[in-house]
N, C-alpha and C positions, 0 to 999 in steps of 0.2 A: 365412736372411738374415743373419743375427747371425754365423755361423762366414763366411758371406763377406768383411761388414766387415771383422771381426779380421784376416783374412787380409790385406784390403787395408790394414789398416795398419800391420799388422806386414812389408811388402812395402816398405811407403812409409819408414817409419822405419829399416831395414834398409838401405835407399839413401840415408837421410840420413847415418846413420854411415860409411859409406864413402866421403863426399860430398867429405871434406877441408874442411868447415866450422869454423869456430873464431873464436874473439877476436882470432885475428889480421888478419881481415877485417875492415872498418870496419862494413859494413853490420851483421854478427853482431854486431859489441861496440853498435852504436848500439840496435841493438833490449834487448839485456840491460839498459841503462843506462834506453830508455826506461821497461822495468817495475819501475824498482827496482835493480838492482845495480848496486852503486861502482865506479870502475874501480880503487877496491883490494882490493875483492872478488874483482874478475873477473882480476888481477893475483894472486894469490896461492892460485890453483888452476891447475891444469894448462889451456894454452889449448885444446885439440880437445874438452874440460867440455862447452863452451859450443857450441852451435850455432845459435843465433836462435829455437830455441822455445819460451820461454817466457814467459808472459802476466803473470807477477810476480814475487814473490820471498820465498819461504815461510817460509824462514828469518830474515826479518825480522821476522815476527808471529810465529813460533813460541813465545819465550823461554827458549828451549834452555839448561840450566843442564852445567854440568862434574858429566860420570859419568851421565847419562842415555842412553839408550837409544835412535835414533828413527830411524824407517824413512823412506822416500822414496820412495811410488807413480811406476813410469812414471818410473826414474831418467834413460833417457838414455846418454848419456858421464859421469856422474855431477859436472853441475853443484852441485846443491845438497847431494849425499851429503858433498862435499868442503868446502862452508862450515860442513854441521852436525858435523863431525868435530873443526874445527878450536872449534866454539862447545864439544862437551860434552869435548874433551879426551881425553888418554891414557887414562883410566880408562871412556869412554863406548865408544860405539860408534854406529857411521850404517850403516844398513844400505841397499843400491839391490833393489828388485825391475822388472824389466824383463819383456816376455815377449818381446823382439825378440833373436835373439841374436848378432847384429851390433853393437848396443847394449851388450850387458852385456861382449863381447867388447873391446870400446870400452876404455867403464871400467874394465875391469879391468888394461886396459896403462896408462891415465892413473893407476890406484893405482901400478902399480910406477914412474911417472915425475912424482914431483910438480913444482912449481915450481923447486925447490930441489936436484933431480936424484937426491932421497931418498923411496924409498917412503912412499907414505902408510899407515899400519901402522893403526890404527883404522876401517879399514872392510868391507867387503866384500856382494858382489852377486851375486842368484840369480835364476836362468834361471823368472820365473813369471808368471802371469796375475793381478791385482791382486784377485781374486775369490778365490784361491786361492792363499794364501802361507804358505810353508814353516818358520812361526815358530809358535811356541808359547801358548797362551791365555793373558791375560794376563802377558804378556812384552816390553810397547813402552812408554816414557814418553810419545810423540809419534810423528803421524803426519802426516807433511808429503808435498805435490803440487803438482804446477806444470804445468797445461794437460793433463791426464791422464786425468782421471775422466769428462771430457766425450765422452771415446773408447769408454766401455766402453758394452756394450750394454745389460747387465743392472746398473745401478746399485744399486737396495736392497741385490741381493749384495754388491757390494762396499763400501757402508755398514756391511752383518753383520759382514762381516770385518774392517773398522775395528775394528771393535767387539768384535770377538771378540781381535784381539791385544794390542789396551791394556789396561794397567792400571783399575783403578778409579781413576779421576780423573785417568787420563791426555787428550793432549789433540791433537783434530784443528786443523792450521792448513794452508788448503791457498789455493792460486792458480788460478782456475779462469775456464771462459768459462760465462757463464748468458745465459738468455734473458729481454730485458727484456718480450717479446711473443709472440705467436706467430708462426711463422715462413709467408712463403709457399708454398703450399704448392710450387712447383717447386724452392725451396731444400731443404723439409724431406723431400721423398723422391728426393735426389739422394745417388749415393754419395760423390759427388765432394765435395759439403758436407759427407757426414760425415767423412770422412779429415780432411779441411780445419777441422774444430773447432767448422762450425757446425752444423749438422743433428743431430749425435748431442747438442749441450745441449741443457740443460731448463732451465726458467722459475725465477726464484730466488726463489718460493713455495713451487713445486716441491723445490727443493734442502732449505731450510729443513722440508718437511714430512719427508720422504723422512729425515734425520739425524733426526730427532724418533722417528721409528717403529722407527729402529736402536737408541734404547737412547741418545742424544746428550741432551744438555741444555747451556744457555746458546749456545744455537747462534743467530749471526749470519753471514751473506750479506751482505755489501757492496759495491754498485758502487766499484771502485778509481776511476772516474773515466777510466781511460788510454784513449789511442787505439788501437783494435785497426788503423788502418791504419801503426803503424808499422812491420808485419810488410814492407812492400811498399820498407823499407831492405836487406832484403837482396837482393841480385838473384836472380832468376828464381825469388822467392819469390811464389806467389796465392793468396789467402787467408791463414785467418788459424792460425798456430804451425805451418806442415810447409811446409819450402824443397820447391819441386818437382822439383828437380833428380834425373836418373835416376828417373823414376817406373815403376810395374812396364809401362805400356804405351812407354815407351821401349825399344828394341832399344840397346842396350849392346856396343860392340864393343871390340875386343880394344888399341883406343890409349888408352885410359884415358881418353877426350875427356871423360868427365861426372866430371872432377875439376877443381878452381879451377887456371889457367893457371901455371905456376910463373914466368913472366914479367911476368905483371900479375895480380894475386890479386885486384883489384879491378875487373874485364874480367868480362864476365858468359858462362858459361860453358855450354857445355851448353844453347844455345837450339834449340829445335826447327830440323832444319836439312831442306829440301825432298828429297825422292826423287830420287836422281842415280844413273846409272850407275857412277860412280868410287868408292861407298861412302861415301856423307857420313855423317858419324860421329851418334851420336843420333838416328835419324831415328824420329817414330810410325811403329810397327807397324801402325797403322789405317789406310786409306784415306780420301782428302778429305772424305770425308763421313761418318768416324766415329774424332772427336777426339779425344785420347789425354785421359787426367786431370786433368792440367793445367788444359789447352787450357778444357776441359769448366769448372772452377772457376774458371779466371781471367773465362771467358765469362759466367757467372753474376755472380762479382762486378762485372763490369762496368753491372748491372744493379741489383744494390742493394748499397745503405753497408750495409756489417757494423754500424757504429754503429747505426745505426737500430732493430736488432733484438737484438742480441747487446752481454754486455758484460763488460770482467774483471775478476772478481767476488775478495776476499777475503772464505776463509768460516773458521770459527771452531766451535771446538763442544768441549765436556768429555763424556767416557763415564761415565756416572753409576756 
């Protein structure tokens, strides 16, 4: 069950980065802003960074000093690798780990083309599973994430491995989705919920307990307060931090249809389009009566508020 997940969302984030998402879209830059990022944040990294998933903004609670060291679970296009580059400096370094490699392939053309048309020279990103990263014991000041952790299957693990790449007294600051309740159960064993951010959290009891047992201390979970349906700014996004666009049960054909219009960028793109003879572009692969991914999460949230249950959470913690 667990190597399925992964797959599906290392499937699903794979087609985000291909998606032509970015800050250049209103919907992308409106969701960044809602959780936290400035538009001269979001201005002064490379715009395809940014693609509307994420739940806050880590590097704001980090306090990321000049010459430090800190990683970034579940980088992405390496939105936030690229804010903590710029806080710890020439002498620092931001590292992205991704296990998606469309992702990291992402980011790594956004490092050679920063804002300013000059390589970003302090950072760099590796092909891994966040359970399992290619750094050294005791070798990170800070470990920052943004909607990431809620994805793994095996969390303790990758609490150990927090814990195992910081320093002593180094420090977890991450942006995440927790559960204020328990979930019902038709959300909590749908796969479609957990792609989508919600099914695979846990309870922010749970979170708190779970970094307590890794070796954390002064650890705080706090409701941020934000709306998780601001996700629903980006078009043909359902649920909550993954645009659904090109999902792996989309058939993808050869006109490139499940990229944003380069005539109206703001035109929603890639809508499931009926069964035609003539080869209607994007169409599910599934039959009327077995909904593609999507289809599947949007039908559910239409069923219950994400608030109600789920919420996005900053959490906090020192490695003792």
């Amino acid at each position: 069950m667990a190597d399925n997940i992964q797959e599906q969302v290392r499937s699903k984030y794979g087609a985000v980065a291909q998606s032509g998402l970015s800050s250049g879209h209103d919907g992308v830059r409106a969701v960044a802003e809602a959780f936290g990022y400035t538009p001269e944040e979001l201005a002064s990294i490379p715009a395809e960074a940014n693609m509307g998933l994420s739940c806050g903004n880590p590097t704001a609670t980090a306090n990321l000093r000049p010459g430090e060291v800190v990683v970034d679970l579940g980088c992405g296009g390496g939105l936030d690798v690229f804010l903590a580059a710029s806080k710890v400096g020439p002498t620092g370094r931001a590292i992205g780990i991704d296990m998606t490699e469309d992702m990291i392939a992402l980011a790594r053309r956004n490092a050679e083309n920063g804002p300013d048309g000059k390589p970003i020279e302090n950072v760099e990103f590796h092909l891994a599973t966040i359970d399992n990263m290619p750094l050294d014991d005791a070798s990170v000041d800070c470990v920052i994430s943004n909607c990431v952790i809620n994805l793994a299957p095996d969390k303790p693990a990758v609490f150990r491995e927090i814990a195992r790449v910081l320093k002593p007294g180094g420090r977890l600051a991450v942006s995440d989705i927790a559960l204020k309740k328990v979930l019902p159960e038709e959300l909590a064993n749908d796969v479609a919920a957990y792609v989508g951010c919600i099914a695979g959290a846990i309870e922010i009891e749970e979170y708190r307990r779970m970094l307590i047992e890794a070796g954390f201390s002064g650890v705080e979970v706090v409701d941020s307060g934000s709306d998780l349906n601001a996700y629903a700014k980006v078009e043909n996004q359902s649920g909550c931090c993954s645009p659904t666009m090109a999902t792996p049960e989309l058939a993808v054909l050869e006109t490139d249809c499940c990229t944003p219009a380069e005539s109206a960028a703001d035109e929603a793109c890639c809508e499931p389009a009926p069964a035609s003879s003539d080869g209607a572009c994007c169409t599910p692969t599934q039959g009327e009566d077995d909904p593609g991914l999507h289809e599947r999460l949007a039908s559910l949230l239409e069923r219950y508020d994400v608030n109600d249950y789920a919420a996005s959470v900053k959490v906090f913690a020192v490695r003792k």
